[in-house]
Backbone as numpy.savetxt, mean C-alpha at the origin, in Angstrom:
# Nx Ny Nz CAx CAy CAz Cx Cy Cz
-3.12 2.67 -19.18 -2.48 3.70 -18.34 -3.53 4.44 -17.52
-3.40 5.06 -15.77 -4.51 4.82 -15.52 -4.18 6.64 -15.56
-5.03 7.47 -15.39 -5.04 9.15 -15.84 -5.94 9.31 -14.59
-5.78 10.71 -14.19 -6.79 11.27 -13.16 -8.03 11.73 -13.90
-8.44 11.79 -14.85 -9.46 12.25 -15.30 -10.09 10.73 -15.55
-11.68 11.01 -15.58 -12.59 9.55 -16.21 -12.48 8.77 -14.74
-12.24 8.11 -13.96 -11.78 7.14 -13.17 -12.86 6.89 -12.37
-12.61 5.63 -12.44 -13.67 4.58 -11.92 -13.16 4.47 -10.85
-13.94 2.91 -9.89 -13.63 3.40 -8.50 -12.15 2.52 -8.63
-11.88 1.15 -9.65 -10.72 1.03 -9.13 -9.28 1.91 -9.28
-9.54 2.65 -9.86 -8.31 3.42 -10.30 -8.43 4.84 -9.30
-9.87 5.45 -8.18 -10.18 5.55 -7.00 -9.13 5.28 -6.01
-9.43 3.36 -5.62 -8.49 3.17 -4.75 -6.75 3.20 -5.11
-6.95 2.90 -6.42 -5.31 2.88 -6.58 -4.55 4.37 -6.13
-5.22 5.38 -6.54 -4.83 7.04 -6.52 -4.67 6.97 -4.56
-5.94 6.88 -4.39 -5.88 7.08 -2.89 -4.36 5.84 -2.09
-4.24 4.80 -2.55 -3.36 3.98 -2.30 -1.94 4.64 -2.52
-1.54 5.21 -3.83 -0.50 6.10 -3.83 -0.35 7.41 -3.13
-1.72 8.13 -2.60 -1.27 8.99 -1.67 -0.94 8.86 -0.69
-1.45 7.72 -0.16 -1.47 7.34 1.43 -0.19 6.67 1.58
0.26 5.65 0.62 1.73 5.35 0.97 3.02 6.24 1.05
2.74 7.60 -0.27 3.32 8.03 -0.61 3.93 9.39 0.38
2.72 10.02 1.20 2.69 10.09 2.21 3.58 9.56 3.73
3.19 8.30 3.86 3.67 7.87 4.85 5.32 7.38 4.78
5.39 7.11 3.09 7.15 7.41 2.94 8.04 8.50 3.21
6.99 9.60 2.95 7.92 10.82 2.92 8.21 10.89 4.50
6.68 11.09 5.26 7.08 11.23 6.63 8.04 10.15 7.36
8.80 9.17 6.78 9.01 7.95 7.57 10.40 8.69 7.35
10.97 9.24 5.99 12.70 10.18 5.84 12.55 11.27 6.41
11.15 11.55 6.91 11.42 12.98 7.84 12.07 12.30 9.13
10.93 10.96 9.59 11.31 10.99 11.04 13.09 10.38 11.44
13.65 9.80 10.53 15.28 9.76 10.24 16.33 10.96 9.72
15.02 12.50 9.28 15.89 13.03 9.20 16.94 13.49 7.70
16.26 12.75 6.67 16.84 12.71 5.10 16.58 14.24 4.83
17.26 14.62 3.44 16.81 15.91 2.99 15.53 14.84 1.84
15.33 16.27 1.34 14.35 16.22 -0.04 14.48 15.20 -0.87
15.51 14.96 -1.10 16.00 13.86 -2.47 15.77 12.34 -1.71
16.26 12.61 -0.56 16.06 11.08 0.32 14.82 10.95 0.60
13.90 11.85 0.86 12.21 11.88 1.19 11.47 11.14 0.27
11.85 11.89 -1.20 11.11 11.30 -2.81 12.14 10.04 -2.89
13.01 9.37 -2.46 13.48 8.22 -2.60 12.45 7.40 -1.83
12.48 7.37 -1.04 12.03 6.41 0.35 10.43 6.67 -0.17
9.59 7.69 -0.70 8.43 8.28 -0.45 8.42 7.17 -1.76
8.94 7.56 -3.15 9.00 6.64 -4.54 8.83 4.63 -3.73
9.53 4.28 -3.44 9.81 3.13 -2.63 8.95 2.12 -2.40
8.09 3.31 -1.21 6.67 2.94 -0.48 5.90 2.86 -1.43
5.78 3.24 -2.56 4.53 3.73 -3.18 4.80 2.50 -4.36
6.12 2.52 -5.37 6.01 1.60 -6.37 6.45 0.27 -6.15
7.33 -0.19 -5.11 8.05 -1.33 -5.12 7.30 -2.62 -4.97
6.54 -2.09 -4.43 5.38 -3.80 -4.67 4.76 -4.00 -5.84
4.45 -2.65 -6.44 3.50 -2.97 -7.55 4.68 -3.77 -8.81
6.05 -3.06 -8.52 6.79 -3.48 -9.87 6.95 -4.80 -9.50
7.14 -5.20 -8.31 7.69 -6.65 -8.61 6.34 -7.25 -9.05
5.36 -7.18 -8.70 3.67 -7.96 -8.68 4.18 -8.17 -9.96
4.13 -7.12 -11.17 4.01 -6.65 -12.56 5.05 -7.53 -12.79
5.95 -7.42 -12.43 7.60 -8.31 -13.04 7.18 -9.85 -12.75
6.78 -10.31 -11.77 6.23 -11.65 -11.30 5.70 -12.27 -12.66
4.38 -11.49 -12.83 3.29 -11.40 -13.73 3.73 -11.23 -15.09
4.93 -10.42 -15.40 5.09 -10.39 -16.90 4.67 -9.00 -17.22
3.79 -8.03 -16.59 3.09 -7.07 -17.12 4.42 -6.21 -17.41
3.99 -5.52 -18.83 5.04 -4.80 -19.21 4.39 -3.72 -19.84
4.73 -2.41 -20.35 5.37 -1.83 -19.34 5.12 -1.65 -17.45
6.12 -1.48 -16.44 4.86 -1.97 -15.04 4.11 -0.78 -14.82
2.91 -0.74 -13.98 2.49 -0.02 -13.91 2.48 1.42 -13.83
3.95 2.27 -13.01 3.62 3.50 -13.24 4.74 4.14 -14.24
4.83 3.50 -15.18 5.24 3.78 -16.46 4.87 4.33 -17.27
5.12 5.95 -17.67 4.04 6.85 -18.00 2.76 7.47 -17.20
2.87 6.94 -15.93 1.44 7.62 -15.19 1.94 9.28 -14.47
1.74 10.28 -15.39 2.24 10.95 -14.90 1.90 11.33 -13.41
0.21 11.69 -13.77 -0.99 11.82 -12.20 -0.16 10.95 -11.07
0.08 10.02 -11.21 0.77 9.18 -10.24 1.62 9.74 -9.83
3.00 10.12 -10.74 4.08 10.68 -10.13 3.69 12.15 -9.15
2.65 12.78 -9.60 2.26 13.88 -9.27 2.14 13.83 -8.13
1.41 12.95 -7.79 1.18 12.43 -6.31 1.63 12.45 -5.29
2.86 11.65 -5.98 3.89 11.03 -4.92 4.83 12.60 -4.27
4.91 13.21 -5.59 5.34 14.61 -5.33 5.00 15.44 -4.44
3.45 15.74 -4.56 2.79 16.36 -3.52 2.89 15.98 -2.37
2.98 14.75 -2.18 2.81 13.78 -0.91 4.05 14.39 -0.54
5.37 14.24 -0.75 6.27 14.44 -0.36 6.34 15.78 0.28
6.23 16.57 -0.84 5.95 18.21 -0.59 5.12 18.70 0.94
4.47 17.80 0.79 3.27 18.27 1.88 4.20 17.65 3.46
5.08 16.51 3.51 5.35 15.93 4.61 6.57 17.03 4.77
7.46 17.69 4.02 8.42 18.72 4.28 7.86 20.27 4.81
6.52 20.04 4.74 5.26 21.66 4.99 5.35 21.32 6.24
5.24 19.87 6.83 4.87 19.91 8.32 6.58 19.05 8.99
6.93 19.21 8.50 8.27 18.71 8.69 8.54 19.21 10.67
7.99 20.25 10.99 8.66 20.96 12.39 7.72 19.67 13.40
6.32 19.56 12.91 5.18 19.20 13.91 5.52 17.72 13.49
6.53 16.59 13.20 6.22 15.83 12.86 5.33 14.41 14.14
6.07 14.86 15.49 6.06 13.74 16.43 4.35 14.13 16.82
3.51 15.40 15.76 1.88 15.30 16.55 1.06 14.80 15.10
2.34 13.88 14.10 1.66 13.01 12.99 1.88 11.73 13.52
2.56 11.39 14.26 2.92 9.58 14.17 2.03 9.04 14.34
0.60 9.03 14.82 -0.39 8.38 14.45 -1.29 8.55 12.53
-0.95 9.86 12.18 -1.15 9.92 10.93 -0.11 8.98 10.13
0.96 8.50 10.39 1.80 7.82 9.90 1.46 6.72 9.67
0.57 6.12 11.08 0.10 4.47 11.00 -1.04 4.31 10.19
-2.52 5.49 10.48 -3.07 5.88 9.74 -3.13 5.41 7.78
-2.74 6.77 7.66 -1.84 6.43 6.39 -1.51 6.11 5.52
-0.51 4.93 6.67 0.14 3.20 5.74 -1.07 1.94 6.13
-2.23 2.15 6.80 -3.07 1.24 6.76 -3.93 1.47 6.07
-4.29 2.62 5.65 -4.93 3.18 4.02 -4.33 2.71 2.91
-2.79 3.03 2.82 -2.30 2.37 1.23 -2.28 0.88 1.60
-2.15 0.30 2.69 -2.13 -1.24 2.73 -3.28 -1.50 2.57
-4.48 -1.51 2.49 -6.06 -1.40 2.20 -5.97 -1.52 0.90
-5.36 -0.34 0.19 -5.93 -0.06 -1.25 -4.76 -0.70 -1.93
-3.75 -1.03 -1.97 -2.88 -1.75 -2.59 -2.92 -2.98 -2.74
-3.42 -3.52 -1.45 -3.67 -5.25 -1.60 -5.10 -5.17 -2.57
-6.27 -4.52 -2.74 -7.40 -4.52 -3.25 -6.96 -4.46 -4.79
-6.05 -3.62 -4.77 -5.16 -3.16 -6.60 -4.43 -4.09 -7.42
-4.05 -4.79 -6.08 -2.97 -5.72 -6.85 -3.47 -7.17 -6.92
-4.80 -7.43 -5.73 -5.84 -8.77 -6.45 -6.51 -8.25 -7.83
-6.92 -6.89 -8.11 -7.20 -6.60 -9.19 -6.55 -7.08 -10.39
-5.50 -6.66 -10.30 -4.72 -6.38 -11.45 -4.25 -8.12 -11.73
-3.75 -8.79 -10.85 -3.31 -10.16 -10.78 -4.47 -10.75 -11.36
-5.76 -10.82 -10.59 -6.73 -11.28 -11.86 -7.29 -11.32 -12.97
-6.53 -9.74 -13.58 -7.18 -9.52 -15.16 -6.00 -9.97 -16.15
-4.89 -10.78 -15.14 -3.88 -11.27 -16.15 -3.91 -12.90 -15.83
-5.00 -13.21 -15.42 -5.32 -14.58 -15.13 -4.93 -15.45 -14.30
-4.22 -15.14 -13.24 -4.02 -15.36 -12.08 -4.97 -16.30 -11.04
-4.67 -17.63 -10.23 -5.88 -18.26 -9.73 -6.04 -17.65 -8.67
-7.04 -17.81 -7.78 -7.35 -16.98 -6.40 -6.12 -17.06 -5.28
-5.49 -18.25 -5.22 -4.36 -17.93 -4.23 -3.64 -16.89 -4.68
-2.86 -17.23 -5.79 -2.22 -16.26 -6.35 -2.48 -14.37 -6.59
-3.73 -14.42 -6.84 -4.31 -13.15 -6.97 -4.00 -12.76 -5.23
-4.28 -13.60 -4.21 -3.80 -13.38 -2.94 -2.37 -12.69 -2.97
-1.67 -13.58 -3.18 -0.35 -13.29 -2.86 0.14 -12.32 -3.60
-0.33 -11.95 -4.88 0.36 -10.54 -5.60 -0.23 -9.38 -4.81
-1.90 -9.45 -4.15 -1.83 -8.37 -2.97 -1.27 -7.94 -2.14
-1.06 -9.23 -1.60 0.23 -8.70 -0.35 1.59 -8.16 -0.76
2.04 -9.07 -2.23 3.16 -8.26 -2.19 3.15 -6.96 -2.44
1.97 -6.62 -3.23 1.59 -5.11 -3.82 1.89 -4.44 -2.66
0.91 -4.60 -1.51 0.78 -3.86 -0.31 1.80 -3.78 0.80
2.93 -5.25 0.80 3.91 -4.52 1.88 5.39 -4.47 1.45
5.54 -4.78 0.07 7.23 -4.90 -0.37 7.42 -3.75 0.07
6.73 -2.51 -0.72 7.00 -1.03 -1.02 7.80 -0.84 0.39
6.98 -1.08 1.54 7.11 -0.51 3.30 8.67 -1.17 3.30
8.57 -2.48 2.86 9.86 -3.34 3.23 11.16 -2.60 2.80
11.13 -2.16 1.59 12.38 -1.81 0.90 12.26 -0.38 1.65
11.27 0.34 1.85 11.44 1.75 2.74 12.68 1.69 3.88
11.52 0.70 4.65 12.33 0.41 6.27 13.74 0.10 6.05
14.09 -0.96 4.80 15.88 -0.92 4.87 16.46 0.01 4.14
15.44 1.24 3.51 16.41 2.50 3.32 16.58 2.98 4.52
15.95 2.94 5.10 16.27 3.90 6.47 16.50 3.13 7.55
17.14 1.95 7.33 17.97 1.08 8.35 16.96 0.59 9.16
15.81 0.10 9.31 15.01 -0.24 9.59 14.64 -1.43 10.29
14.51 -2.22 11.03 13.59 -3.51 10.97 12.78 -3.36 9.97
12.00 -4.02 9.11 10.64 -4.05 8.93 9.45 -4.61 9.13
8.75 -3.34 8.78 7.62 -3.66 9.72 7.05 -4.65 9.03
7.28 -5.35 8.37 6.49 -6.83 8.03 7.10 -7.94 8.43
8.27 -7.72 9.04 9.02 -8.83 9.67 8.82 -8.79 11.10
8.58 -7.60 12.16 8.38 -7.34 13.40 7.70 -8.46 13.78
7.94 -9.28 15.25 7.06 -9.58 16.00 5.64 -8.62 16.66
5.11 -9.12 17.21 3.72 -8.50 17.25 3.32 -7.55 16.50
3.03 -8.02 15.26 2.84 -7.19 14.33 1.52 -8.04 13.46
0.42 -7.66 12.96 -0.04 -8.27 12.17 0.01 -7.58 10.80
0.63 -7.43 9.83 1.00 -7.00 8.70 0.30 -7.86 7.49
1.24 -8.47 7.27 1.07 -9.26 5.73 -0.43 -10.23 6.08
-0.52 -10.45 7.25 -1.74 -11.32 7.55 -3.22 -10.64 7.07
-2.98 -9.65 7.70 -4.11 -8.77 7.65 -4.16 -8.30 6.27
-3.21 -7.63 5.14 -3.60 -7.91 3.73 -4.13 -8.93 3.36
-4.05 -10.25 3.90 -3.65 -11.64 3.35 -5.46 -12.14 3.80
-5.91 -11.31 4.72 -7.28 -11.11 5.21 -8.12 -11.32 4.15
-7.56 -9.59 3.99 -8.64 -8.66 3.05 -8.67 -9.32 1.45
-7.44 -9.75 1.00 -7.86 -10.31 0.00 -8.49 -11.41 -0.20
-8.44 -12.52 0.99 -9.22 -13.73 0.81 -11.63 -13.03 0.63
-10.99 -12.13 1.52 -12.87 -11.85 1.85 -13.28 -11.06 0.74
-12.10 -10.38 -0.07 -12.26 -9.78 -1.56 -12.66 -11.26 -2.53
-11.91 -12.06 -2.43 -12.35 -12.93 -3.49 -13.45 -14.00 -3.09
-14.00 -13.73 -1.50 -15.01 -15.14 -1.19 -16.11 -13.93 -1.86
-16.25 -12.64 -1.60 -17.15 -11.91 -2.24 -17.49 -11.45 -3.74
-16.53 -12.46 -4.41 -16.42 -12.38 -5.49 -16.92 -13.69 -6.06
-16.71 -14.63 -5.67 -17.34 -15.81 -5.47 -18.78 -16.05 -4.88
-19.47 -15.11 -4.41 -20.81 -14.41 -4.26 -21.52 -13.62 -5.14
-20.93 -13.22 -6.10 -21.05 -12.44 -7.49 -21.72 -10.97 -6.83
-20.82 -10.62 -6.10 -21.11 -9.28 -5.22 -20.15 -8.58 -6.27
-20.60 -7.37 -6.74 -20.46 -6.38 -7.95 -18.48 -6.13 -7.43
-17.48 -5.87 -8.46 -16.45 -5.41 -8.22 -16.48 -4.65 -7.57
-16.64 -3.49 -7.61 -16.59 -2.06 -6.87 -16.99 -2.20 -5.32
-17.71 -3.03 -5.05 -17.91 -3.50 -3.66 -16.95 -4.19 -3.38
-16.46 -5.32 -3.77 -15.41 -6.06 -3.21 -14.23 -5.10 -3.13
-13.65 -4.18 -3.85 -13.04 -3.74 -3.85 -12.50 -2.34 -2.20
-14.18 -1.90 -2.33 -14.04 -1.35 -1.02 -14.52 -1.68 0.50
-14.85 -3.16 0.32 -14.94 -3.50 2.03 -13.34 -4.36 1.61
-12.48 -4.63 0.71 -11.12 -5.44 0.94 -10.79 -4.03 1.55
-10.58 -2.70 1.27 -9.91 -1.66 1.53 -10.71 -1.79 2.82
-11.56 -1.81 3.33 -11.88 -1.36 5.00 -11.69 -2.71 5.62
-11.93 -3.62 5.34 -11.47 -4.80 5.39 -10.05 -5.13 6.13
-9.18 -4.33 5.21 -7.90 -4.23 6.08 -7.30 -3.05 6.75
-7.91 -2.18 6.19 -7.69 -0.70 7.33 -8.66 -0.97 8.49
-9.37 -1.66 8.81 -10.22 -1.84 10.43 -9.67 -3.05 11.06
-9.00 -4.01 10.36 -7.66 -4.81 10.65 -6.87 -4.60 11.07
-5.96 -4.09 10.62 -5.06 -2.85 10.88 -4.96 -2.13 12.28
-6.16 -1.34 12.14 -6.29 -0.68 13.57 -6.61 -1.62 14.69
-7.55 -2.38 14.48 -7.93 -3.38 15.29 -6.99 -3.92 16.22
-6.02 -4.78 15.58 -4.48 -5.66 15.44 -3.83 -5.12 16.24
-3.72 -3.30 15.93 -2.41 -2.81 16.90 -3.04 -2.26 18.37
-4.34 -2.05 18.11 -4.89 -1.64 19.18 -5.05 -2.77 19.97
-5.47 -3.23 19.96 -6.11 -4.78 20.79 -4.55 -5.64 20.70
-3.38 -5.11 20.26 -2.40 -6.11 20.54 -1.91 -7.56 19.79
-2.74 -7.72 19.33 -3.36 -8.88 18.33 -1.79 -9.45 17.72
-1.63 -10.57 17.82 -0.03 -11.30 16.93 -0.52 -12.57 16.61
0.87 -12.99 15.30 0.77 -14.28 15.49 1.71 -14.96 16.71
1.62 -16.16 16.86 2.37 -16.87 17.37 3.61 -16.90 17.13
5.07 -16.76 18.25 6.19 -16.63 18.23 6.83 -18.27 17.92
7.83 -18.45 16.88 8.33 -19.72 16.90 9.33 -20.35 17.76
């Protein structure tokens, strides 16, 4: 169970990963307009829904924020804090993208973690990142009637997790210390991220 006290760096990115999503959930039921209860729905969403399925995939039981109270705390504050600025929201929407390319950073880094200490091979440890990092957004966007943004054309989303975890595990395969791999996968895909939407960057339309 991971606690705010003692914490190493991966349990670091995981915290920072739950603020930043947790965050960008709440503000995503501001910008539709939800009360409070719909905010911590959608805000809850962003933050656990990738990790439970990863965990359910995987078998891990209980899933991860089962008992984490610090966690829930989080998500709380996060919320709390997006209803403080609730009036100014349209001079956050870049804090919004912000953000969710922070928890997509630290979630895909959390969830190759975690997929590998339950023995998982390197593709796989891939793919439980990504789901770590964009279910949560997915199930958000169809609370709030959404496209999602991992389905959008010109979008580089799941790719760009799908990045960061391959260059997490070739650096691991370099016997470059955890804690490093852990935080160039997190900048890895937050300079992705920005990169992608700035520069326009897609895949190919079918």
């Amino acid at each position: 169970m991971h606690t705010l006290l003692n914490l190493d760096i991966s349990h670091v990115v995981y915290y920072i990963g739950i603020s930043a999503f947790a965050f960008t959930g709440a503000l995503k039921a501001r910008a539709y307009q939800l009360d409070l209860i719909g905010a911590l729905v959608v805000s809850f969403a962003t933050t656990y829904a990738g990790g439970t399925l990863r965990d359910l995939l995987i078998g891990v039981r209980p899933v991860g924020w089962i008992n984490d109270t610090g966690a829930l705390a989080l998500v709380a504050a996060a919320t709390a804090l997006a209803f403080i600025l609730r009036d100014h929201h349209n001079k956050f929407r870049r804090t919004i993208f912000l953000s969710d390319a922070v928890g997509l950073g630290a979630f895909t880094a959390t969830g190759i973690e975690v997929a590998g200490a339950h023995g998982l091979n390197g593709a796989y440890m891939v793919v439980m990142g990504v789901v770590t990092a964009t279910f949560g957004g997915l199930v958000a966007d169809i609370l709030c009637n959404e496209v999602p943004e991992l389905l959008r054309p010109r979008e580089l989303y799941a790719t760009i997790s799908a990045i960061g975890g391959v260059f997490y595990l070739m650096l691991s395969k370099w016997g470059i210390p955890d804690n490093i791999n852990l935080a160039a996968c997190v900048v890895t895909v937050v300079a992705g991220r920005i990169i992608s939407r700035y520069k326009r960057l897609s895949l190919p339309e079918i």
